[in-house]
PyMOL Python script that loads the backbone (N, CA, C, O; Angstrom):
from pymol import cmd

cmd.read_pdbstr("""\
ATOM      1  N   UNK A   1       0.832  15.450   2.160  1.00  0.00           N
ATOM      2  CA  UNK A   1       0.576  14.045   2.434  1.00  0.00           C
ATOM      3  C   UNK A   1       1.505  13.520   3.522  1.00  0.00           C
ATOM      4  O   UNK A   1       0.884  12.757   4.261  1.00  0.00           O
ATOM      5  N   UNK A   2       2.571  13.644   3.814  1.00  0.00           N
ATOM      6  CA  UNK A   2       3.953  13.601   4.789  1.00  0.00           C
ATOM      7  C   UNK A   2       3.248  13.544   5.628  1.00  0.00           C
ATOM      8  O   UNK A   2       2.945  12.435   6.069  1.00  0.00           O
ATOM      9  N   UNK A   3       2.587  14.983   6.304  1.00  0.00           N
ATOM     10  CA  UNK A   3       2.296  15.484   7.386  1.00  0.00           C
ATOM     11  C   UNK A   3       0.957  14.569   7.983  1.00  0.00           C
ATOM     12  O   UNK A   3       0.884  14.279   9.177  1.00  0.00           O
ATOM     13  N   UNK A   4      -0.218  14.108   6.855  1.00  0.00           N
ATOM     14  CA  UNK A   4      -1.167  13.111   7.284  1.00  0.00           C
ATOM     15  C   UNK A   4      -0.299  12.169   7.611  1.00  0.00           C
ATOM     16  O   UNK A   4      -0.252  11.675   8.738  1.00  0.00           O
ATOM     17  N   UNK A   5       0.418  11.862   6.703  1.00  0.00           N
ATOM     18  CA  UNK A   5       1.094  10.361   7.439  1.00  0.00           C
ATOM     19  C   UNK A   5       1.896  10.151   8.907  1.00  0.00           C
ATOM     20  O   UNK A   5       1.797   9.405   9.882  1.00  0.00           O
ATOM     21  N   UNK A   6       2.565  11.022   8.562  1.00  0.00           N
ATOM     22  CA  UNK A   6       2.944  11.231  10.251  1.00  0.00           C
ATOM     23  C   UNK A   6       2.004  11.728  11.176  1.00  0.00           C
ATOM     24  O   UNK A   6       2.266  11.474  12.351  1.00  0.00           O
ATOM     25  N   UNK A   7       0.957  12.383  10.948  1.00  0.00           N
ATOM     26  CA  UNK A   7      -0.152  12.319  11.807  1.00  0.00           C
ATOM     27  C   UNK A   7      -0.840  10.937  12.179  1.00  0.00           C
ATOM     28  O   UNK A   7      -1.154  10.658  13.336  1.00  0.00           O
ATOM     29  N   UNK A   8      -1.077   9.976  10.934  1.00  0.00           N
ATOM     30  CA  UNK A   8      -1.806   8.916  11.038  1.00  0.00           C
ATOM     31  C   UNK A   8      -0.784   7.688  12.010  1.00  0.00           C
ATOM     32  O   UNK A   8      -1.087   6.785  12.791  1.00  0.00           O
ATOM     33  N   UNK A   9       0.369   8.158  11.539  1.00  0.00           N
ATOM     34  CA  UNK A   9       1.377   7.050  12.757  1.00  0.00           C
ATOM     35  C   UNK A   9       1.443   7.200  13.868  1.00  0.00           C
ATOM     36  O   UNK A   9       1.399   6.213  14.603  1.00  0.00           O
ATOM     37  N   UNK A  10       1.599   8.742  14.494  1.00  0.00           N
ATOM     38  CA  UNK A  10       1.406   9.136  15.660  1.00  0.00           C
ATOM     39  C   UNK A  10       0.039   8.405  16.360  1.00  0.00           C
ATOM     40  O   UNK A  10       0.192   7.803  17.423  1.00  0.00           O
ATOM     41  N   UNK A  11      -1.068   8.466  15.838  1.00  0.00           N
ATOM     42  CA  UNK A  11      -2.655   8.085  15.988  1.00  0.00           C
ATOM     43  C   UNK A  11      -2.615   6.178  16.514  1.00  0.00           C
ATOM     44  O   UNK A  11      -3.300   5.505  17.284  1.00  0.00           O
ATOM     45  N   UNK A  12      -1.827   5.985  15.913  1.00  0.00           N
ATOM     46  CA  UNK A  12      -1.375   4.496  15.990  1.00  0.00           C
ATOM     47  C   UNK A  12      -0.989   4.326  17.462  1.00  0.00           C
ATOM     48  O   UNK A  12      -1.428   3.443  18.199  1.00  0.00           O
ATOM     49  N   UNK A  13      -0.540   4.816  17.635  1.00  0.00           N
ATOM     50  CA  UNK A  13       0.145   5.146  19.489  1.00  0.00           C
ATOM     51  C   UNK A  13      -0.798   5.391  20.210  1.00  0.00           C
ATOM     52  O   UNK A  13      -0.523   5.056  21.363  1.00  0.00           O
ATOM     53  N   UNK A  14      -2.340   6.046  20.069  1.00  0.00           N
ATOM     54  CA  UNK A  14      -2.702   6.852  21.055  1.00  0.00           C
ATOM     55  C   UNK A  14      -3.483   5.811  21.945  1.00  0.00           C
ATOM     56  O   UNK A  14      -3.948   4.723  21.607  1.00  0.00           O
ATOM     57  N   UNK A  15      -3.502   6.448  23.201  1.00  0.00           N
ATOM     58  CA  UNK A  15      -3.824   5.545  24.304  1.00  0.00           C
ATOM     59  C   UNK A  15      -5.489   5.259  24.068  1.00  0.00           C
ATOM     60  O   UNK A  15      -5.982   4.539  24.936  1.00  0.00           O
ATOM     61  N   UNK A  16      -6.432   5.742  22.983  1.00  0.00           N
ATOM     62  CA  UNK A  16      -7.891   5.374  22.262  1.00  0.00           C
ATOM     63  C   UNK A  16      -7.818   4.657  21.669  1.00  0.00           C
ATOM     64  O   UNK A  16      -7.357   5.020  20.587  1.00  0.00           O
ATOM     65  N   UNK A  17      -8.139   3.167  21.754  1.00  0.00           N
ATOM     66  CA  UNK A  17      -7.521   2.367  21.436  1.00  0.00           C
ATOM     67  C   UNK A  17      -8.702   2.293  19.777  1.00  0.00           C
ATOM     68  O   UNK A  17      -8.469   1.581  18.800  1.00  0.00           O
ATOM     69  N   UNK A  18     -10.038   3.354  19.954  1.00  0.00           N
ATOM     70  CA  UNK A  18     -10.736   3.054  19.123  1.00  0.00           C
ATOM     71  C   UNK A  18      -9.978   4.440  17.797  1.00  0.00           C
ATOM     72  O   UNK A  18      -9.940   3.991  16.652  1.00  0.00           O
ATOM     73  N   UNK A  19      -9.554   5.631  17.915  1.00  0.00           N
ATOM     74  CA  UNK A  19      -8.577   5.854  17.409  1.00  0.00           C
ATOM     75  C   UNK A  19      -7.415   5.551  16.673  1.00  0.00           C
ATOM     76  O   UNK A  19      -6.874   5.969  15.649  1.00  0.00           O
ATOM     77  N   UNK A  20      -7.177   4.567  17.649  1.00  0.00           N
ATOM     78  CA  UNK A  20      -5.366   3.870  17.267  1.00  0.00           C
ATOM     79  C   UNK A  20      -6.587   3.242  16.190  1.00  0.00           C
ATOM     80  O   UNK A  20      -6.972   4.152  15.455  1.00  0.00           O
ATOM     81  N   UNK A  21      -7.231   2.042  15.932  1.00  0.00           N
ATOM     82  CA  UNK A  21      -7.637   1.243  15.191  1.00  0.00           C
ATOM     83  C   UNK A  21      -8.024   2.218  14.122  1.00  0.00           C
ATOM     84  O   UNK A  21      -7.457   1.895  13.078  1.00  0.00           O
ATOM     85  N   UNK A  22      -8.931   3.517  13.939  1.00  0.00           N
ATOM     86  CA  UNK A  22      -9.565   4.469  12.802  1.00  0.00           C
ATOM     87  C   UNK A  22      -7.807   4.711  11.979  1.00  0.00           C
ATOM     88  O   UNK A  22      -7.662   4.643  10.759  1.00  0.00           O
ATOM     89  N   UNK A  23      -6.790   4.953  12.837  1.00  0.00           N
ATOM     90  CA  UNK A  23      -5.988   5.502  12.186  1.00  0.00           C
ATOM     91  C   UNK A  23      -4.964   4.546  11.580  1.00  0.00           C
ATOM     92  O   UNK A  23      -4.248   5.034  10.705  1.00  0.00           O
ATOM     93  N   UNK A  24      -4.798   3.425  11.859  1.00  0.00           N
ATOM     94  CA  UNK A  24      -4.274   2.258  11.588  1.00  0.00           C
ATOM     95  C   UNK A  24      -5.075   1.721  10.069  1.00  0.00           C
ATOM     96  O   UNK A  24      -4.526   1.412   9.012  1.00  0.00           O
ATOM     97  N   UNK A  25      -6.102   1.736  10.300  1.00  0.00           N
ATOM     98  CA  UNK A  25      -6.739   1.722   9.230  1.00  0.00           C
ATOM     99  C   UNK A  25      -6.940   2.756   8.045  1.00  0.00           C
ATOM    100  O   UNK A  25      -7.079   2.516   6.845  1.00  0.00           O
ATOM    101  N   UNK A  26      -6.924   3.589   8.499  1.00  0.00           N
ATOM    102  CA  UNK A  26      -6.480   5.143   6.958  1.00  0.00           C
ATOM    103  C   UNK A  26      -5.072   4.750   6.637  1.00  0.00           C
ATOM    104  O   UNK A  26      -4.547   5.104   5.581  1.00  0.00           O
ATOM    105  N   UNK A  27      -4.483   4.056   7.490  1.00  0.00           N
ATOM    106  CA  UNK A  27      -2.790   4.142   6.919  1.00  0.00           C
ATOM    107  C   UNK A  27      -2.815   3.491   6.105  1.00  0.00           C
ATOM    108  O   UNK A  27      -2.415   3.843   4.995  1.00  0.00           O
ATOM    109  N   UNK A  28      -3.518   1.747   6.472  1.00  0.00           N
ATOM    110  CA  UNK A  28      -3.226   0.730   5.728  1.00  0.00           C
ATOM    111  C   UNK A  28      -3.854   1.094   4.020  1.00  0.00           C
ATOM    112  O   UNK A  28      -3.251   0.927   2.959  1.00  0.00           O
ATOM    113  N   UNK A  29      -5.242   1.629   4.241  1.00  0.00           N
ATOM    114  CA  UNK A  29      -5.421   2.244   3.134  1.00  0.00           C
ATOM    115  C   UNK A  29      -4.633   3.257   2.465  1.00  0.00           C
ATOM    116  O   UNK A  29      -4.214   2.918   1.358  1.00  0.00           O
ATOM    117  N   UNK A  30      -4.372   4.256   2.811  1.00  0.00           N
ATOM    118  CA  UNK A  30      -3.127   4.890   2.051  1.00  0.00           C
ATOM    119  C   UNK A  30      -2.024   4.380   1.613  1.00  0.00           C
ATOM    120  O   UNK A  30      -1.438   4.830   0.629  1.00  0.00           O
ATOM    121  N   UNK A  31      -1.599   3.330   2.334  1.00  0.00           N
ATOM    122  CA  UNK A  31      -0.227   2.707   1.753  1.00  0.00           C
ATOM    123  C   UNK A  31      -0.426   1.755   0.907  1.00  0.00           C
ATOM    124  O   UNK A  31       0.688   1.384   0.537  1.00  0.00           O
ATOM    125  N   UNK A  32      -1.497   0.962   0.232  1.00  0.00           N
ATOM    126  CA  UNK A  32      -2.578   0.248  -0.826  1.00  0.00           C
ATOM    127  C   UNK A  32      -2.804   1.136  -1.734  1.00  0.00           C
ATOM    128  O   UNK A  32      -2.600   0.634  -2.839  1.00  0.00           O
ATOM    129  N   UNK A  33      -3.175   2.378  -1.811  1.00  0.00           N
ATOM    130  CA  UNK A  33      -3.267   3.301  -2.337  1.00  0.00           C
ATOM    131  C   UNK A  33      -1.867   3.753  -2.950  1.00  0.00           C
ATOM    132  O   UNK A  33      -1.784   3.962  -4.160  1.00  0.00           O
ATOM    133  N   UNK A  34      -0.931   3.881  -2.233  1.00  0.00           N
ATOM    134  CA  UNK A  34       0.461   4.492  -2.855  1.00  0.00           C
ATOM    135  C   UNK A  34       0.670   2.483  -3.655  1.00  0.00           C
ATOM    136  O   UNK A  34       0.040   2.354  -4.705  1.00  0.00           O
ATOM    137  N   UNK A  35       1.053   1.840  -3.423  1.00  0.00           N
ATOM    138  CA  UNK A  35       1.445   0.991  -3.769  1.00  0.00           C
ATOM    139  C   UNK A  35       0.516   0.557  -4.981  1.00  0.00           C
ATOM    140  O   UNK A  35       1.098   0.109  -5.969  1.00  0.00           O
ATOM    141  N   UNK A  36      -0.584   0.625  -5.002  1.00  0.00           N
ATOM    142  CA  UNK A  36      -0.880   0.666  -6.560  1.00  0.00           C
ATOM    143  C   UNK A  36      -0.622   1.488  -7.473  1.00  0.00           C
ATOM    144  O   UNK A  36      -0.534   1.064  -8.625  1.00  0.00           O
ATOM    145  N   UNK A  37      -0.489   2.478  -7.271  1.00  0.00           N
ATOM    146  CA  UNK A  37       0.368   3.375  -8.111  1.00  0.00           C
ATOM    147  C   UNK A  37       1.515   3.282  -8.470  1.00  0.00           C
ATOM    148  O   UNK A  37       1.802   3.779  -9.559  1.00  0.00           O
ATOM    149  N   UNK A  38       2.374   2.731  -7.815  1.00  0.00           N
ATOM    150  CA  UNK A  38       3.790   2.265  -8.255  1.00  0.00           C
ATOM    151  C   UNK A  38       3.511   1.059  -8.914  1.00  0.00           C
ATOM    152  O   UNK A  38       4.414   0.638  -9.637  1.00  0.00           O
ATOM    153  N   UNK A  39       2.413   0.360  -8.836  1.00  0.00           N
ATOM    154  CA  UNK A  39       2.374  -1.279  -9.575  1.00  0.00           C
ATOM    155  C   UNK A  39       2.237  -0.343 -10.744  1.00  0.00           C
ATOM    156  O   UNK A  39       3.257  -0.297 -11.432  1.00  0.00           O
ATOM    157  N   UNK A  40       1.394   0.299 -11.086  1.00  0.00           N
ATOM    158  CA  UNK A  40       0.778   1.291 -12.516  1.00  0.00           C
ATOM    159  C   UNK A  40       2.152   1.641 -12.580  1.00  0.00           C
ATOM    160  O   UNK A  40       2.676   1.072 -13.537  1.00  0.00           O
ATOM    161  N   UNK A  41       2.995   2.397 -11.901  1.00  0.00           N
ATOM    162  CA  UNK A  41       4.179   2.536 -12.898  1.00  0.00           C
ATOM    163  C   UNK A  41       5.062   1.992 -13.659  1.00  0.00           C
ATOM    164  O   UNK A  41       5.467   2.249 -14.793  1.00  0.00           O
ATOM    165  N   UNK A  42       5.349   1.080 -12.769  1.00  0.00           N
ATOM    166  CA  UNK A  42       6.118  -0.174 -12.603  1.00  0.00           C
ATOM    167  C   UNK A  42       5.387  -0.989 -14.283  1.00  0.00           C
ATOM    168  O   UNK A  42       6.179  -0.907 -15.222  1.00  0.00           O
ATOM    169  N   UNK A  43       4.332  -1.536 -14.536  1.00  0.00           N
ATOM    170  CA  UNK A  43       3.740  -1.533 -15.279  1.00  0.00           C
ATOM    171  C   UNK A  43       4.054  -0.844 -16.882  1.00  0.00           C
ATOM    172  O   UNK A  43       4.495  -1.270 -17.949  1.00  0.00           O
ATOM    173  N   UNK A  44       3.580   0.378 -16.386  1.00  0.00           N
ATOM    174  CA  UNK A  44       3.748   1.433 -17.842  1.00  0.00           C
ATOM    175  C   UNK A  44       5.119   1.404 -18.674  1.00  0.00           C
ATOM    176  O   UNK A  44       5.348   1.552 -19.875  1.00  0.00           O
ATOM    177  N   UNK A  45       6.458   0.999 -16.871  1.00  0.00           N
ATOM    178  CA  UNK A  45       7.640   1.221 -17.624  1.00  0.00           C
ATOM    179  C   UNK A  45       7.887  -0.010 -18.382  1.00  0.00           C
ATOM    180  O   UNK A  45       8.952   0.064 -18.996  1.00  0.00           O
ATOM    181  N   UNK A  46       7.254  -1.134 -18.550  1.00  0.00           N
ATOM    182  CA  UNK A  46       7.391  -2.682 -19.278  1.00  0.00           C
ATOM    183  C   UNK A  46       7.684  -3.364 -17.960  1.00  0.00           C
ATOM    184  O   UNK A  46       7.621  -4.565 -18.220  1.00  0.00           O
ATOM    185  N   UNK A  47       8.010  -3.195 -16.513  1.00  0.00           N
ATOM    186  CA  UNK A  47       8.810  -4.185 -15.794  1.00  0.00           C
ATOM    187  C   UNK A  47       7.479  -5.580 -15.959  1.00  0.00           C
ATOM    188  O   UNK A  47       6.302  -5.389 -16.267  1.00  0.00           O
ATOM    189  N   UNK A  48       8.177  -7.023 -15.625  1.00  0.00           N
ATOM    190  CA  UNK A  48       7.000  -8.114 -15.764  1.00  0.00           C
ATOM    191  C   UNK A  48       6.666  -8.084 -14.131  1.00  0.00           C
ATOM    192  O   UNK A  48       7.193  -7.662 -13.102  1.00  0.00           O
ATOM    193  N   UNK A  49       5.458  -8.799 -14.536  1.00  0.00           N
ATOM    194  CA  UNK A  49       4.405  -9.298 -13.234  1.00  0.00           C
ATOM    195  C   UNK A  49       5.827  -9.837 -12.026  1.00  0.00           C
ATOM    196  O   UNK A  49       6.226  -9.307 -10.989  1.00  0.00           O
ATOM    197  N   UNK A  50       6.152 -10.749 -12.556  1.00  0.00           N
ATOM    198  CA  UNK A  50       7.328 -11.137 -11.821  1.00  0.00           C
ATOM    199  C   UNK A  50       8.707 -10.405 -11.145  1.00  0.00           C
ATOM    200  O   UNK A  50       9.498 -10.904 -10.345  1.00  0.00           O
ATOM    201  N   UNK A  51       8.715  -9.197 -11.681  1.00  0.00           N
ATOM    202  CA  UNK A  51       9.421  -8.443 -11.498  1.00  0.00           C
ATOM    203  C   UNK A  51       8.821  -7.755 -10.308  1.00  0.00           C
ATOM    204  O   UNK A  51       9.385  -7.731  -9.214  1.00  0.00           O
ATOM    205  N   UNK A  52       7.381  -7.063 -10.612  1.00  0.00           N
ATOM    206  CA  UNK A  52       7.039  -6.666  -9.425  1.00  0.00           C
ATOM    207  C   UNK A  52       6.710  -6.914  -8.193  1.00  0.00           C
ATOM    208  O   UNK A  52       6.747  -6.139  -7.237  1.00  0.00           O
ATOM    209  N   UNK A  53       6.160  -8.778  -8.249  1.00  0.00           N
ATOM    210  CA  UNK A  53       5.934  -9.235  -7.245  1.00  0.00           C
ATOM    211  C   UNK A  53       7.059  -9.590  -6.583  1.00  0.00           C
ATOM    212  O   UNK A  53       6.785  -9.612  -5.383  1.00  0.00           O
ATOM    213  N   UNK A  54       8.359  -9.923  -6.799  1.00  0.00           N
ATOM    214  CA  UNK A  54       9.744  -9.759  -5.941  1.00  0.00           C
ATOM    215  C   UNK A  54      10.173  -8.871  -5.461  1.00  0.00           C
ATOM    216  O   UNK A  54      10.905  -8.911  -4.472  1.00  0.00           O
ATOM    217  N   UNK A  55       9.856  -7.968  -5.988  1.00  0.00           N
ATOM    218  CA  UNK A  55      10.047  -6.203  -5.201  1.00  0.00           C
ATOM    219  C   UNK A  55       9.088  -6.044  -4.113  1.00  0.00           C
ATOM    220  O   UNK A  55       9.510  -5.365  -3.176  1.00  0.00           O
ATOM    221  N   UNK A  56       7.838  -6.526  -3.999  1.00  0.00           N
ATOM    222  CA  UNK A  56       6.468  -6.504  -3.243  1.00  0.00           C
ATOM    223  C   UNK A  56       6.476  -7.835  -2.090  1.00  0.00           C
ATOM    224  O   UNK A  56       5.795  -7.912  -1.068  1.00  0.00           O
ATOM    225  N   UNK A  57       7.411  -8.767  -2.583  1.00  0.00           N
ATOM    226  CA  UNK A  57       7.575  -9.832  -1.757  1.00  0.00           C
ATOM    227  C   UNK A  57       6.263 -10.621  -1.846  1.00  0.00           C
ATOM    228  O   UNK A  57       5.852 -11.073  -0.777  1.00  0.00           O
ATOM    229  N   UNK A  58       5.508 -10.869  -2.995  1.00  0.00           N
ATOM    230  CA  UNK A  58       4.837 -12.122  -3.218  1.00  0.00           C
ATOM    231  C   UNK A  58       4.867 -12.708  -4.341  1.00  0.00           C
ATOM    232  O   UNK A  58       5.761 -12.458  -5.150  1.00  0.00           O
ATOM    233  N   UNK A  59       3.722 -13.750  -4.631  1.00  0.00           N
ATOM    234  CA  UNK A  59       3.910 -14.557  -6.168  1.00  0.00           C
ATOM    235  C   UNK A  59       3.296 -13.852  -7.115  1.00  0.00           C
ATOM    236  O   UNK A  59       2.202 -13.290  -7.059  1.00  0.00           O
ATOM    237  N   UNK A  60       4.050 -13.913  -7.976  1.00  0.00           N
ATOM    238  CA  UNK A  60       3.445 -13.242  -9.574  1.00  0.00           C
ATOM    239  C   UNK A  60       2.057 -13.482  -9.688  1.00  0.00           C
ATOM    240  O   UNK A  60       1.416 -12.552 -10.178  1.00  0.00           O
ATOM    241  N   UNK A  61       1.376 -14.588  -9.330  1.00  0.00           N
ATOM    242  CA  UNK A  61      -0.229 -15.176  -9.393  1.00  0.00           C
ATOM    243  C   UNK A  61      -1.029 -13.978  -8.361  1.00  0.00           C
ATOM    244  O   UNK A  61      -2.201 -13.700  -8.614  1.00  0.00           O
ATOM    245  N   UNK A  62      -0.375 -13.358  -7.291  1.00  0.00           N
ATOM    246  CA  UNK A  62      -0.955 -12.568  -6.383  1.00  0.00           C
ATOM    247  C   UNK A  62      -1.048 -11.354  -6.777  1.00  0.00           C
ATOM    248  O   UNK A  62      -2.069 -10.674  -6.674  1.00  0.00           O
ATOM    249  N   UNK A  63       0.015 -10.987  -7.261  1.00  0.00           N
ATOM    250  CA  UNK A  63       0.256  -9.387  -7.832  1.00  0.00           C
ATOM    251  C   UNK A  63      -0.253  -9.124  -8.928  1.00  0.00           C
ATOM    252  O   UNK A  63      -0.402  -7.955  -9.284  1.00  0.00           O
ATOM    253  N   UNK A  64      -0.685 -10.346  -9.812  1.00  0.00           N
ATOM    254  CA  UNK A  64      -1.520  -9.967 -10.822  1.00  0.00           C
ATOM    255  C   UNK A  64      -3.052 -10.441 -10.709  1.00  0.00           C
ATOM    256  O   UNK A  64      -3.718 -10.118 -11.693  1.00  0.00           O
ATOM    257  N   UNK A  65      -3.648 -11.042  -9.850  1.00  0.00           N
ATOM    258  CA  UNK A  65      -4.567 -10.736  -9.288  1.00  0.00           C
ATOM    259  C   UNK A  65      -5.016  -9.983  -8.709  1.00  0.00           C
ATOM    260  O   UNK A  65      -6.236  -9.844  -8.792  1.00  0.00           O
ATOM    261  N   UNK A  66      -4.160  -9.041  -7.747  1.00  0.00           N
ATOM    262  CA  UNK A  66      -4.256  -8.131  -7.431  1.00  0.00           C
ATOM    263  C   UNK A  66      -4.431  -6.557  -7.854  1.00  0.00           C
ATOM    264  O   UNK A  66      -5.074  -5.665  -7.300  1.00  0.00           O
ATOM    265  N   UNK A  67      -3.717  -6.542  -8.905  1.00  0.00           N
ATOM    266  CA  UNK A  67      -3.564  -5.581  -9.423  1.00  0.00           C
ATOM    267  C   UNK A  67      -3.746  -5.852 -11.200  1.00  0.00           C
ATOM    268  O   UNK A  67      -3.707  -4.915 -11.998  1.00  0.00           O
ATOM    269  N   UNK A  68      -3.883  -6.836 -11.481  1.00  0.00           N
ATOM    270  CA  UNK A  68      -4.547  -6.726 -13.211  1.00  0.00           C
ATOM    271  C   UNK A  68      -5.179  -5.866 -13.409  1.00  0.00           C
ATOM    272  O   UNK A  68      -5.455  -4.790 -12.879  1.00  0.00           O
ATOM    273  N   UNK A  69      -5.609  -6.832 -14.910  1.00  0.00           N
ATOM    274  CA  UNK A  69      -6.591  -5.148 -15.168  1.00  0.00           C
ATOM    275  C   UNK A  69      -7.487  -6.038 -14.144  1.00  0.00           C
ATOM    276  O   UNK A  69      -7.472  -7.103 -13.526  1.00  0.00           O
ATOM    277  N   UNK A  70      -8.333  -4.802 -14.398  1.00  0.00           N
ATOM    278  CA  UNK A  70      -9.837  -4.378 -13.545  1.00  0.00           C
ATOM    279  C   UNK A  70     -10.580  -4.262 -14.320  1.00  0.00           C
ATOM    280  O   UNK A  70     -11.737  -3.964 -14.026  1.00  0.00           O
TER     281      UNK A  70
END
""", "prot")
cmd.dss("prot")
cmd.show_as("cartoon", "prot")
cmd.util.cbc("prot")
cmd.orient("prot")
């Protein structure tokens, strides 16, 4: 996964600007992707809504909208 990612940052740079945008966009998704998974951990271990959204840098109302249940 490292190696996509540093592939996908590199991609961010490239002078295709329709590229730079495909790969800018797999990132943002991957890093949405990793970051819900840490909310799920974060979660499992008891931390509160509030807890996580200060670590994430928004309001508790966002992060649990965001990431509630489903």
């Amino acid at each position: 996964m490292t190696d996509d990612l540093a592939t996908l940052m590199r991609q961010t740079q490239d002078d295709d600007p329709l590229l730079a945008l495909r790969a800018t966009t797999a990132l943002r998704r991957e890093l949405e992707r990793l970051e819900a998974g840490q909310v799920r951990r974060a979660r499992v271990a008891g931390l509160a809504w509030s807890q996580i959204a200060d670590a994430i840098g928004v309001s508790k109302q966002a992060v649990h909208k965001k990431y509630g249940r489903r």
